[in-house]
N, C-alpha and C positions, 0 to 999 in steps of 0.2 A: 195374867194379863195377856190380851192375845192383840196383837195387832193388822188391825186388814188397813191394806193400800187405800186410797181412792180408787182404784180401778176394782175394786171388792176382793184383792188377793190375800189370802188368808195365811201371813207368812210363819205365825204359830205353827198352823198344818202342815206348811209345806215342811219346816225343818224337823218335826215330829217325823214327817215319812222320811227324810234325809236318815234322822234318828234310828226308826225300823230300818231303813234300806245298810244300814252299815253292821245292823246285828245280825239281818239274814247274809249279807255279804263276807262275813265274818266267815261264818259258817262253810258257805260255800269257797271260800280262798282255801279251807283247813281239808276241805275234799279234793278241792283241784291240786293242791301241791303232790298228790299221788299221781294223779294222771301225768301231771308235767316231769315228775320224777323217772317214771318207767318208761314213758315215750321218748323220753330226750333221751335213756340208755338203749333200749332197744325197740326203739318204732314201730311200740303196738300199744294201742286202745284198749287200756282193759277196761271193758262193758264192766264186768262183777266190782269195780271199784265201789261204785254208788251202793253197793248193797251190804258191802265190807261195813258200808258208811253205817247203813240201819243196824247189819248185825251189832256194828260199837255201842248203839242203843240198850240194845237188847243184855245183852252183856252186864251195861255197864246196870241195867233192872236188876238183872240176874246176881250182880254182887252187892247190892243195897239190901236185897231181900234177903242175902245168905245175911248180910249184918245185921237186920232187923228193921229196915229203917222206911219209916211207911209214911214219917209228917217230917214237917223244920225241926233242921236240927241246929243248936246253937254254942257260939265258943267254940274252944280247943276242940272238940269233938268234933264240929264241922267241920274244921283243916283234915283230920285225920280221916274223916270219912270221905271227905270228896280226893284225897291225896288216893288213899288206897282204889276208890272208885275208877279213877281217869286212869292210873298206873293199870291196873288189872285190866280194862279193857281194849288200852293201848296193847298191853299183852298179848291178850287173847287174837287180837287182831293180826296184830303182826307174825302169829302162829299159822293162823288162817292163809295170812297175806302167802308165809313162805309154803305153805302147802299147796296155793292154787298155783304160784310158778313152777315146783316141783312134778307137782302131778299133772296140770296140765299146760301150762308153756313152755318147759326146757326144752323138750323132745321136738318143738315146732319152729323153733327158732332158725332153721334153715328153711322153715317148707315157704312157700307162695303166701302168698299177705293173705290170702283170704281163710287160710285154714287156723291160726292165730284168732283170728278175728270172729269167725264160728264157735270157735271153742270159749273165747271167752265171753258172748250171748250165751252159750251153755253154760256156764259155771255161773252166772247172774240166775239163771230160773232154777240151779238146783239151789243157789244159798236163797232166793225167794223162797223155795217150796219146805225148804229145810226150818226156815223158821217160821211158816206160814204154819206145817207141822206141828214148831213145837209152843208157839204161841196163840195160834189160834188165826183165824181172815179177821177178827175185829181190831180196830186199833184199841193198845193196851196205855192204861195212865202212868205216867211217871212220875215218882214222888216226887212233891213241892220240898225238898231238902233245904235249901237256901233261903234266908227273910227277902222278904223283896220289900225296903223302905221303896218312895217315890219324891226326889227331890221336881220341884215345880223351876227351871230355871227359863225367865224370859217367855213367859208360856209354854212351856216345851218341857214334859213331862221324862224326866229322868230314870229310868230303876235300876234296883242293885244289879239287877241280872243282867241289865243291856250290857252294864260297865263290866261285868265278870266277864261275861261273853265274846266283849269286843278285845278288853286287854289280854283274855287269855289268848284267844288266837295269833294277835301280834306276837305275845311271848314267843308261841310256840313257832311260826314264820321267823322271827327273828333268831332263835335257838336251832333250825335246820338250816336257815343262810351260813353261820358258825358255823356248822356240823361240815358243810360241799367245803366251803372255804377252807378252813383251818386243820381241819384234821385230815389224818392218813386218808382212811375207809373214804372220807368224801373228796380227796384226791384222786382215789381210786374209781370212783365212781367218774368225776370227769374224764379220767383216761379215756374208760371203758367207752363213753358217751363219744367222745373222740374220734378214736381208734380201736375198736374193742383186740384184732390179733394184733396191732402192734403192743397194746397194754399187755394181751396175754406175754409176749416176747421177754416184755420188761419185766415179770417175773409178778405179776397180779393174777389171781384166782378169779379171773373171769366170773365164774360161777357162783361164788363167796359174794362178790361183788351185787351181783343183778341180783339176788337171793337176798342181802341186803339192803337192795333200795324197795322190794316188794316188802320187806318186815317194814321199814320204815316208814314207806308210805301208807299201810293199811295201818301202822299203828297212830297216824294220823288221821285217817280216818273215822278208827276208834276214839279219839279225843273230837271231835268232831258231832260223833254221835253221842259222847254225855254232853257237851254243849246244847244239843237238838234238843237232848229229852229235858236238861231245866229249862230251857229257854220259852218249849212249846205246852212242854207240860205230858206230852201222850206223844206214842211212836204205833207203827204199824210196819207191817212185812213188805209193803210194797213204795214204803216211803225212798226208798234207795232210787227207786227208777228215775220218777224227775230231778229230785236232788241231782242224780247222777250225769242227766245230759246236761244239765245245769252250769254244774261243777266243769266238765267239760268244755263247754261252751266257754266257762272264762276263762281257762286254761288257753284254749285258741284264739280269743280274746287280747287277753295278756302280749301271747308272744308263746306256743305252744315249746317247753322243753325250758322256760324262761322261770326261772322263782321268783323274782320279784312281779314280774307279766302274772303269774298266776293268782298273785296275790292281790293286783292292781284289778286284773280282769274278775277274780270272786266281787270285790267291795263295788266294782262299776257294775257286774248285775243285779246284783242286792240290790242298788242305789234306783234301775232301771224298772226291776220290778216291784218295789215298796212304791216310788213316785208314779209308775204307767197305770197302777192301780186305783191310786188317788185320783186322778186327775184325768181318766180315759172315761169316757161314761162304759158300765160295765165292765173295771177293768180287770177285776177279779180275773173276768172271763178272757179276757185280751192280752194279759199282763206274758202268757207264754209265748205269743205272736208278736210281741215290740222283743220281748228278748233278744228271740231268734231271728229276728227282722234288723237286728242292730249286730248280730253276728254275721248275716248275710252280705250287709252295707263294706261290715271290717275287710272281710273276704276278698269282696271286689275291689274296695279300694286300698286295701294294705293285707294281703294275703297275710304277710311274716306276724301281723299280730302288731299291737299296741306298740309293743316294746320291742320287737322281732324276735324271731325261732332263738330258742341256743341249741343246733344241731349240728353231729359232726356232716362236715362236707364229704360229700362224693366227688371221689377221684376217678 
């Protein structure tokens, strides 16, 4: 049943795109919570985040096929296969994650912002080229694992996947809120973000510390990208890029350093580009320019973001 206004407004459509905009926005919240994690400790952009994001993709291919699993799989087995799937790729990731701070950002953490920031534009084109290598420039399919019924509610076409998709992310956002709050390590983390040498003084492993929120956040990532691959169906080597400034963009959005901002700003771009696409003539084409036109707007008129920065103050 679809109902249009008198005005000819087709409001089935509209909350259909509402619908897509909150499962792509999903997604991107589960990417920005890295960037707002590592920036709010130490005030650098990691470029290679967004591709951390793809490689989770890839990955998470990579342990399906080592399981076998190439159509839906159903029952008990399903739990087990996508449990092991998201763990294993969270993994991999967050391996990854601690080897691109070790290899290349600890040693620059005193130099000039720009050399940080070069470095990690290079570590995005080697993990681009790395699995452009080892999968191929075509985009690859991702198995259809999961049934996808389609509940019809109110005209507004429902699937299993949307609701996997959207609840997992909340889980997993609300499970690292827990994590900064409540525990030691994410205590130690706001220190660090703080004051990082008054933290060291206090008797915190700095190092332990930053090397911890890069695992955490790229193994967020990695959940992120088995999200990507059932949601979309197919992944590619260069899928990280826009995902990545994307993901960003709501992260600054938000409240740049902010977890709930990054969360609030992933679900408002989703929302901007699912609806600027409907409703822009050509907006497929356009939907990148309202984006970043609506990050532009935040900038000038609330620089601190949605919900403002959480960053330690200069003294």
């Amino acid at each position: 049943m679809h109902l249009v206004l008198a005005s000819g407004f087709d409001t089935s459509l509209f909350f259909q795109q509402v619908e897509n905009g909150l499962v792509i926005g999903a997604i991107y919240a589960l990417i920005s919570l890295g960037y707002t994690l590592v920036y709010g400790i130490i005030e650098l952009i990691n470029f290679a985040h967004g591709d951390v994001y793809t490689l989770g993709t890839f990955f998470s291919l990579a342990i399906l096929t080592a399981l076998g699993v190439s159509g839906e799989v159903h029952g008990i087995a399903l739990v087990g296969v996508v449990l092991v799937t998201i763990l294993g790729s969270m993994l991999l990731c967050g391996i990854v994650g601690i080897l691109i701070e070790r290899l290349a950002y600890r040693r620059l953490r005193n130099a000039p912002r720009l050399a940080p920031l070069i470095t990690a534009i290079g570590m995005s084109f080697i993990l681009e080229n790395v699995m452009q290598l080892w999968r191929g420039p075509s985009p690859v399919p991702f198995p259809d694992l999961i049934p996808n019924p389609t509940l019809a509610l109110g005209g507004v076409d429902i699937s299993l996947k949307q609701v996997i998709v959207i609840g997992f992310a909340i889980v997993m956002m609300i499970a690292l809120q827990l994590f900064i709050t409540k525990t030691k390590m994410g205590k130690a983390m706001r220190a660090t973000a703080q004051d990082r040498d008054a933290a060291q003084l206090m008797g915190i492993n700095v190092n332990t510390t930053i090397m911890m929120t890069f695992l955490i956040g790229s193994a967020l990532a990695g959940a992120a990208g088995f999200a990507s691959g059932v949601y979309y169906g197919t992944t590619w080597f260069f899928n990280g890029f826009q995902a990545g400034l994307k993901a960003f963009t709501a992260a600054v959005l938000g409240g740049i350093g902010n977890i709930p901002g990054a969360m609030l700003g992933g679900f408002l771009i989703g929302l901007i580009e699912a609806i600027g696409t409907q409703y822009i003539p050509q907006g497929a084409q356009w939907s990148n320019v309202l984006v970043f036109s609506v990050l532009v707007l935040v900038l000038i008129f609330r620089p601190a973001g949605l919900l403002g920065e959480s960053l330690p103050e200069k003294v």
